[in-house]
C-alpha positions as CSV (number, residue, x, y, z in Angstrom):
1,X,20.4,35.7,-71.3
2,X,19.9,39.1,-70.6
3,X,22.0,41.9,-72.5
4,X,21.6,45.3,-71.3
5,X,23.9,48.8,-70.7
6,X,24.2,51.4,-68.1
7,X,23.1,55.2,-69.9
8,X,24.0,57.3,-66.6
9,X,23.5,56.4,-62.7
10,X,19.7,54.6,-62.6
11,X,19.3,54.7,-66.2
12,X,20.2,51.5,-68.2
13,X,19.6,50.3,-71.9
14,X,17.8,47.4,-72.2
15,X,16.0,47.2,-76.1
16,X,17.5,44.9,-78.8
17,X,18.6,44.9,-82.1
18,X,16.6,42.9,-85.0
19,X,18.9,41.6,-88.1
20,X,16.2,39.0,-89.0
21,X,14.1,42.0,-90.4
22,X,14.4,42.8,-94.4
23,X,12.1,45.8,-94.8
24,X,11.6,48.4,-92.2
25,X,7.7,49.3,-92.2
26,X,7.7,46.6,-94.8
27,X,9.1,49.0,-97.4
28,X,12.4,50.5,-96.5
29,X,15.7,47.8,-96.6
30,X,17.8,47.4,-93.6
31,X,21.0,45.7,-94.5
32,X,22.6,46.2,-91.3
33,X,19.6,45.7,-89.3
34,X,17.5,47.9,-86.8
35,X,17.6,48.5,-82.9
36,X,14.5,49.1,-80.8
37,X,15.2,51.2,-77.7
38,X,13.9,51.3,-74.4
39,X,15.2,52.3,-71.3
40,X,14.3,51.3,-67.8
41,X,15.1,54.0,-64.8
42,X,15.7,52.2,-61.2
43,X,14.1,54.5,-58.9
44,X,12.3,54.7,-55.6
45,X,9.8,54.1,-58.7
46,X,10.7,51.9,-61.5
47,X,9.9,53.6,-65.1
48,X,10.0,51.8,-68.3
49,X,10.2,54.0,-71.2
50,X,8.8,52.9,-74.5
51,X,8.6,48.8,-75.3
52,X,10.2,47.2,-78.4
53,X,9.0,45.3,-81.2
54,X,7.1,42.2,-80.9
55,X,9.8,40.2,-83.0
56,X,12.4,40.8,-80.2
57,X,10.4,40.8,-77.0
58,X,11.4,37.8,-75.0
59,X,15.2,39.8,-75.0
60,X,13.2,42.7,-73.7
61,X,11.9,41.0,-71.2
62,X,15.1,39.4,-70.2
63,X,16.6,42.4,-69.7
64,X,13.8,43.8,-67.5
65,X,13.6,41.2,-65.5
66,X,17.4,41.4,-64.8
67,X,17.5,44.6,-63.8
68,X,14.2,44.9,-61.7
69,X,15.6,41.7,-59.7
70,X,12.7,40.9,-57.8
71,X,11.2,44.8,-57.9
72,X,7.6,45.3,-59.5
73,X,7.7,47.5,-62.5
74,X,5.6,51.0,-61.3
75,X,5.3,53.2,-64.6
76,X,5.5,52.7,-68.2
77,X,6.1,55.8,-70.1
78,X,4.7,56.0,-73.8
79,X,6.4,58.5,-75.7
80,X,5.2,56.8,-79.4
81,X,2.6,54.2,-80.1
82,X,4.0,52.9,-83.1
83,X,3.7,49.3,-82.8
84,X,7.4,48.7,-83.6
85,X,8.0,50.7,-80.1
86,X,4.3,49.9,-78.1
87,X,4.0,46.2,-79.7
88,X,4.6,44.7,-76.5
89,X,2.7,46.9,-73.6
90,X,0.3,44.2,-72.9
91,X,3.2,41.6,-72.6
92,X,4.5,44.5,-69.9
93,X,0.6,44.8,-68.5
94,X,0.5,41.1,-68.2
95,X,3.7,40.4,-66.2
96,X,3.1,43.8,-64.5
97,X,-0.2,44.0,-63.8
98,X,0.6,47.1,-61.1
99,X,1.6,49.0,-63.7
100,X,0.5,52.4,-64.2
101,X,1.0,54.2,-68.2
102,X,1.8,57.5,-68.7
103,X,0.8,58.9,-72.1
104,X,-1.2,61.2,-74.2
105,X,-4.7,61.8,-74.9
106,X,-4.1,60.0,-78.2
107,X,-1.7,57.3,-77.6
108,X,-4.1,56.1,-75.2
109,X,-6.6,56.2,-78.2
110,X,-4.3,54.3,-79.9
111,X,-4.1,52.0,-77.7
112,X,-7.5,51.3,-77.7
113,X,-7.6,50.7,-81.6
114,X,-4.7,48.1,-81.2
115,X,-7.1,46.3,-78.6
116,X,-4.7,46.6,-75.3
117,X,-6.9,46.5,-71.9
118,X,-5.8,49.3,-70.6
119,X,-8.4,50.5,-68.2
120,X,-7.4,51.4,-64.7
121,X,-3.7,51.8,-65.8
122,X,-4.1,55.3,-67.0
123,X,-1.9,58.4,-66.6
124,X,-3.0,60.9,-68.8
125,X,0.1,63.9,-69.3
126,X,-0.2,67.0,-71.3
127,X,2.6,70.1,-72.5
128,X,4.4,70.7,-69.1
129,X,3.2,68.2,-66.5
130,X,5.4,66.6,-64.4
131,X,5.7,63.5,-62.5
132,X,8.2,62.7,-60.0
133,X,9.9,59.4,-59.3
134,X,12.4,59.8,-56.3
135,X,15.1,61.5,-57.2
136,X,14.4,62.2,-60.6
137,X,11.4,64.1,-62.3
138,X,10.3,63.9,-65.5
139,X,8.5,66.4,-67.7
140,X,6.6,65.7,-70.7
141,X,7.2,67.4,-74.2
142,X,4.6,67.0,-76.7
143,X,6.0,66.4,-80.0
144,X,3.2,65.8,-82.6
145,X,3.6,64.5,-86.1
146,X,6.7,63.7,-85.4
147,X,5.8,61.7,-86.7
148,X,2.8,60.8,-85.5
149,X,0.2,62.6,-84.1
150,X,-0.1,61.0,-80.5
151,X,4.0,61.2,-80.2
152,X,6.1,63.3,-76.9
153,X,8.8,63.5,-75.9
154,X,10.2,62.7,-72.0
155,X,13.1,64.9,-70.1
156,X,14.5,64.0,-67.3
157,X,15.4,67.5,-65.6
158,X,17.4,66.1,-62.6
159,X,20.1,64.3,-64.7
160,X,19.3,66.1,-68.5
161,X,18.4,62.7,-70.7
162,X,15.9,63.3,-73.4
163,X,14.1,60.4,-74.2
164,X,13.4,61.6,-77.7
165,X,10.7,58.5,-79.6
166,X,11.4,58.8,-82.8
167,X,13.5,61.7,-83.3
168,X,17.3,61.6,-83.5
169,X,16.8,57.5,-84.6
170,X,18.5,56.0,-87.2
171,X,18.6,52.4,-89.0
172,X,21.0,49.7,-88.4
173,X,21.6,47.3,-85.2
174,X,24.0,48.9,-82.4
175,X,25.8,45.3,-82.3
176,X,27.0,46.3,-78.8
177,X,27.7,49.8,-79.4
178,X,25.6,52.2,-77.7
179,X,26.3,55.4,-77.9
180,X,27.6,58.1,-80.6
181,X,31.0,58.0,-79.3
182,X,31.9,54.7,-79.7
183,X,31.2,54.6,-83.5
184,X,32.5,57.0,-86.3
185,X,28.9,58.5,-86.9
186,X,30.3,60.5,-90.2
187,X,31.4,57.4,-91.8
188,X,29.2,54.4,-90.8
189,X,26.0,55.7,-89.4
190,X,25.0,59.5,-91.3
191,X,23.6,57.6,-94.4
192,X,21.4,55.5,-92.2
193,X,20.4,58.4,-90.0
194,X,19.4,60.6,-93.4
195,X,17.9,57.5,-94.9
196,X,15.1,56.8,-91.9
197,X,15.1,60.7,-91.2
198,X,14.1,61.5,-94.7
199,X,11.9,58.5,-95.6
200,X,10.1,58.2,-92.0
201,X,9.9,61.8,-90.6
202,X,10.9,63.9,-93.9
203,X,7.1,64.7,-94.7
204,X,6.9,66.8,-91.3
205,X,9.6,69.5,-91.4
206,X,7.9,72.2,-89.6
207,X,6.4,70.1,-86.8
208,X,10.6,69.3,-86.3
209,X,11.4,72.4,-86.6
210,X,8.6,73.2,-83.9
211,X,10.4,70.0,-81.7
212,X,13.9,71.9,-82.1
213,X,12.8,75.4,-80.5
214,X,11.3,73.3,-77.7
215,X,15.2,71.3,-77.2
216,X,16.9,74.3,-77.4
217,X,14.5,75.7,-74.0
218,X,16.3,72.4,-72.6
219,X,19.5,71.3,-70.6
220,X,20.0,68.4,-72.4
221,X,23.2,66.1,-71.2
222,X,22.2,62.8,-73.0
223,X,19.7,62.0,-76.4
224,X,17.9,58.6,-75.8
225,X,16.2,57.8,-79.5
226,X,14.0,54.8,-79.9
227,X,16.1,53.4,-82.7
228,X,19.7,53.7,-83.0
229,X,23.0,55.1,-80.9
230,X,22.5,57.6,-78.2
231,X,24.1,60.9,-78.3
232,X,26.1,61.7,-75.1
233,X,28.2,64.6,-76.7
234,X,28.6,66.4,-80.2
235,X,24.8,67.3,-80.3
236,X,25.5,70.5,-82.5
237,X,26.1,68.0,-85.3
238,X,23.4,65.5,-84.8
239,X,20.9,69.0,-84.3
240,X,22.7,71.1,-87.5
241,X,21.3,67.5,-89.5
242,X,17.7,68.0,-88.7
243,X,17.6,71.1,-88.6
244,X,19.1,71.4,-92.0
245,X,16.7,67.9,-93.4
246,X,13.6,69.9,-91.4
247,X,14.3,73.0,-92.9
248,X,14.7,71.5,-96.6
249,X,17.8,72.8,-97.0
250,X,20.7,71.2,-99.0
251,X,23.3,68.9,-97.1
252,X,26.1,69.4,-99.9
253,X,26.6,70.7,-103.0
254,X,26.5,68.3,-105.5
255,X,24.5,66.7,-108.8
256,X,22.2,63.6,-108.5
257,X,21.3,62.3,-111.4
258,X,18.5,59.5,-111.2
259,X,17.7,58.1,-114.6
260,X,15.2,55.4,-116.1
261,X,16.3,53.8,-118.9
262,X,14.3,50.6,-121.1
263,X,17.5,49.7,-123.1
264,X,20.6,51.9,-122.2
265,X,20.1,54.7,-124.1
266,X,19.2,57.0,-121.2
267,X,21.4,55.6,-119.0
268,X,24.5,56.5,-121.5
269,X,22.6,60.0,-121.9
270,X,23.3,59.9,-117.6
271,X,26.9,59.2,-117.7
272,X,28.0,60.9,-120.0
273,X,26.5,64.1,-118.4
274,X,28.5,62.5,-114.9
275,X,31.6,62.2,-116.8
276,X,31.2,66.2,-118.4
277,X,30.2,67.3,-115.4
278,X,33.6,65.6,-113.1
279,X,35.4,67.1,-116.2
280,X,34.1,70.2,-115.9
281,X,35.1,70.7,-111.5
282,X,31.9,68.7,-110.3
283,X,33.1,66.2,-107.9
284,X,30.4,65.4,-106.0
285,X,28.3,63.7,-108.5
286,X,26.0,60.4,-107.2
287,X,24.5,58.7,-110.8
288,X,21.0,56.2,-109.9
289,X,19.2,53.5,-111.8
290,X,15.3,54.3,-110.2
291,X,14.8,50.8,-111.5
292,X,17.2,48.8,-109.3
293,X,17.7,51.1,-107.0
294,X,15.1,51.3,-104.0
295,X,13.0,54.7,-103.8
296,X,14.1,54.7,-99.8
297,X,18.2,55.2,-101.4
298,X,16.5,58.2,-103.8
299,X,14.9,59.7,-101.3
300,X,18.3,59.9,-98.9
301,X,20.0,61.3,-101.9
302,X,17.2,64.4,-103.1
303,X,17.2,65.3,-99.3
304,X,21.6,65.5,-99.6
305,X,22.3,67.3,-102.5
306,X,21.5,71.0,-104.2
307,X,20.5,69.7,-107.6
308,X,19.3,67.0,-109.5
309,X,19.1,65.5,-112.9
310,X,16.2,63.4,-113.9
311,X,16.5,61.5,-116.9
312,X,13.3,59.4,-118.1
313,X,12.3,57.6,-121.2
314,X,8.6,58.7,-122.5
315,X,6.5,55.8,-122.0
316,X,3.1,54.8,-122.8
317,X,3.1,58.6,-124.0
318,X,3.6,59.2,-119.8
319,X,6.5,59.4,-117.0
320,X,8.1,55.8,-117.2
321,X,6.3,54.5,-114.0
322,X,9.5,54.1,-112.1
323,X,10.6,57.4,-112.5
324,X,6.7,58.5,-111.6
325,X,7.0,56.4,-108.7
326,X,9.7,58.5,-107.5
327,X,8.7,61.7,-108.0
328,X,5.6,61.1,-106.0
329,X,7.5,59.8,-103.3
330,X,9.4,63.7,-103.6
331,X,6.1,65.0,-103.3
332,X,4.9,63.2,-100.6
333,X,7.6,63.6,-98.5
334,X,7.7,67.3,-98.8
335,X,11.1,67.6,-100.6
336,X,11.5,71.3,-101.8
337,X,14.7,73.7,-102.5
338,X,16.0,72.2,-105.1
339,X,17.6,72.4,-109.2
340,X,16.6,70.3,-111.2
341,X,17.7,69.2,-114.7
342,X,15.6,67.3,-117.0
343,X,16.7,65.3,-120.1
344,X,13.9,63.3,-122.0
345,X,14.0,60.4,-124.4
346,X,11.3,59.1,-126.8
347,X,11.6,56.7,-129.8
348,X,8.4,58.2,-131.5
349,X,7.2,60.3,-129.1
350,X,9.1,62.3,-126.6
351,X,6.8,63.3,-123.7
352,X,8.7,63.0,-120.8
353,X,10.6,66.2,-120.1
354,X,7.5,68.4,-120.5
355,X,5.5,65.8,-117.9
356,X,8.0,65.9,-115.2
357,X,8.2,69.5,-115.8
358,X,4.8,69.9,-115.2
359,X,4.4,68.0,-112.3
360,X,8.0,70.0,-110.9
361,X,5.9,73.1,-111.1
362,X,2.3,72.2,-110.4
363,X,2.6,69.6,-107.8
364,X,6.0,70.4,-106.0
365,X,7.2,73.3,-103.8
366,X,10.1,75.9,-104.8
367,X,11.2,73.7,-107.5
368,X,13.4,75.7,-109.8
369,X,13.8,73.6,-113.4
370,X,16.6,74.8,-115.2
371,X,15.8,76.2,-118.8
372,X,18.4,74.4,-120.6
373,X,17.3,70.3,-121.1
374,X,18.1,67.7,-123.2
375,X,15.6,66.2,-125.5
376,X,16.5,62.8,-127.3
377,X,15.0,60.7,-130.0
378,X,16.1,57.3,-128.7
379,X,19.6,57.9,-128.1
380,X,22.8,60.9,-128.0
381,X,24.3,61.4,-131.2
382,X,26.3,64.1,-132.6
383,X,23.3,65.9,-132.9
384,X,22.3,66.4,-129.2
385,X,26.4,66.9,-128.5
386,X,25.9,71.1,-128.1
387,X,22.3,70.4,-126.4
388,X,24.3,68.4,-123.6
389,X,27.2,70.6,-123.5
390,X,24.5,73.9,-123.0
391,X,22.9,71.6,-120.3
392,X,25.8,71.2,-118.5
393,X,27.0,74.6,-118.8
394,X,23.9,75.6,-117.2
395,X,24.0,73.4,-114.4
396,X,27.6,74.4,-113.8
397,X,25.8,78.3,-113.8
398,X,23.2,77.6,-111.2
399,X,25.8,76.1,-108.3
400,X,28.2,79.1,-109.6
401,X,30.9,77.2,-110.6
């Protein structure tokens, strides 16, 4: 049964959402599930935009079919050859074989690589070329690294939809609610939208910042993401989030403090440093176990606040490897502008502080690590009880509070 949406006259919805998957790229959880988008414009020309994962084609199809009622499908635009988006072109090149695609240089490369027979279907678009469909015309954006190298963007100039791939997309399954207006973004959707825009794009700030300059150029009435609600109104907030995630910049002020701890000792060292820090006027303080709690959930959390704490037992004379893990994610996604507070712990060797210090400085960008840390010999005692309150006084100093 086919299950589709109207987006604005000759423009209609017709992806599907996915709550079979567990891990997005097979690392990131999806609780609530994911959408793939595509949208299908009912011209003199028919245009598909983008296909959906494999997993939920046969919906896809559905709706296509619905719609087209008899018509043949003319073009398939390509905006991202990720296979969760271009899984299912030669399911569209088989029941279409008329079918012309419009892409990049690369994404036809791509194509190639994945194996899809794709010769004599080729429309080849650059920065700035148009094509026109009837009544409306289309010009292409290119958009690369963002976050793949092949990726663009599509605008519709006549009625001002973006068709923005991977940009503006967000985890979780729409569950029949399409667009930004008919959910309370703020409450139920931000975290997912930071979560995928942190852990998916978050590496390639500048090209989104490059993306950005280009929107602003446009006269944009509608945002059409591959995953997630569409935006029909309200785009200064959606744009003031990635331009502030893009740029590096802080979402709030506010403490994280992601420890690793073997037996508990650590983690009382972390809340009590919460519980000082509430005491002391800090409200927005978020405490994390990096062993239980997926790198995915850090990562959402470093890219929200101003500062962070990390607190690590010393092991095998290293970085407890969960606590490693984590800072290389940091560094591999780019993550810059930021406090951070260090407290170590060590049993017969304390190691810790001065290793993540190190690799703060040396392997990290505009890092500032506070001067003040706390240093433990396998748990807080009396002893440490001035070295705590100094470290908290300090982080208090640094948000000038």
């Amino acid at each position: 049964m086919y299950c589709v949406r109207k987006v604005v006259d000759d423009l209609y919805w017709v992806g599907g959402n996915d709550h079979r998957l567990a891990l997005f790229e097979n690392i990131h959880p999806i609780p609530r599930g994911v959408s793939y988008n595509s949208y299908l414009l009912l011209d003199e020309k028919t245009v598909l935009f983008d296909t959906v994962d494999w997993e939920i084609c046969r919906q896809f199809i559905e709706n296509i079919e619905h719609l087209l009622d008899g018509r043949d499908l003319d073009y398939l635009i390509i905006n991202h050859m990720e296979p969760d988006h271009g899984a299912s072109i030669e399911e569209i090149l088989l029941r279409y074989p008329n079918v012309t695609i419009i892409s990049t240089e690369k994404s036809f490369l791509l194509m190639r690589q994945f194996g899809f027979s794709i010769d004599g279907h080729i429309d080849e678009v650059k920065e700035g070329d148009t094509r026109t469909f009837g009544k409306h015309t289309i010009t292409f954006v290119e958009a690369p690294m963002v976050h793949w190298p092949e990726a663009m963007v599509s605008f519709d100039v006549t009625n001002g939809v973006l068709f923005s791939a991977d940009a503006f997309g967000s985890f979780g399954a729409l569950d029949g609610k399409l667009f930004n207006d008919e959910v309370n973004f703020d409450r139920d959707w931000l975290d997912d939208a930071r979560r995928y825009y942190t852990n998916i794009v978050g590496k390639y700030g500048p090209h989104v910042q490059a993306l950005l300059k280009k929107a602003k150029t446009l006269d944009i009435k509608v945002i059409c993401p591959l995953h997630g609600p569409l935006w029909r109104n309200d785009f200064a907030y959606l744009l003031n989030k990635y331009d502030q995630w893009s740029r590096y910049e802080p979402e709030e002020k506010g403490v994280m403090i992601a420890y690793a701890s073997m037996y508990g000792n650590t983690e009382s060292a972390a809340q009590v440093l919460a519980a000082k820090l509430v005491e002391k006027g800090v409200k927005n303080v978020v405490v994390h176990d990096v062993s239980n709690t997926h790198v995915s959930y850090l990562i959402a959390d470093a890219f929200k606040y101003s500062h962070m704490v990390l607190a690590s037992v010393t092991y095998n004379l290293g970085i407890y490897p969960i606590m490693h893990d984590f800072l290389m994610h940091m560094k591999a996604l780019n993550l810059q502008k930021r406090t951070i507070g260090l407290i170590e712990n060590g049993s017969w060797a304390p190691k810790s502080g001065a290793l993540m210090k190190r690799f703060l400085d040396e392997e990290m960008k505009q890092m500032s690590v506070l001067n003040s840390e706390v240093a433990m010999v396998s748990t807080l005692n009396d002893n440490n009880k001035s070295e705590m309150d100094t470290f908290v006084d300090s982080i208090l100093d640094s948000m000038d509070m």
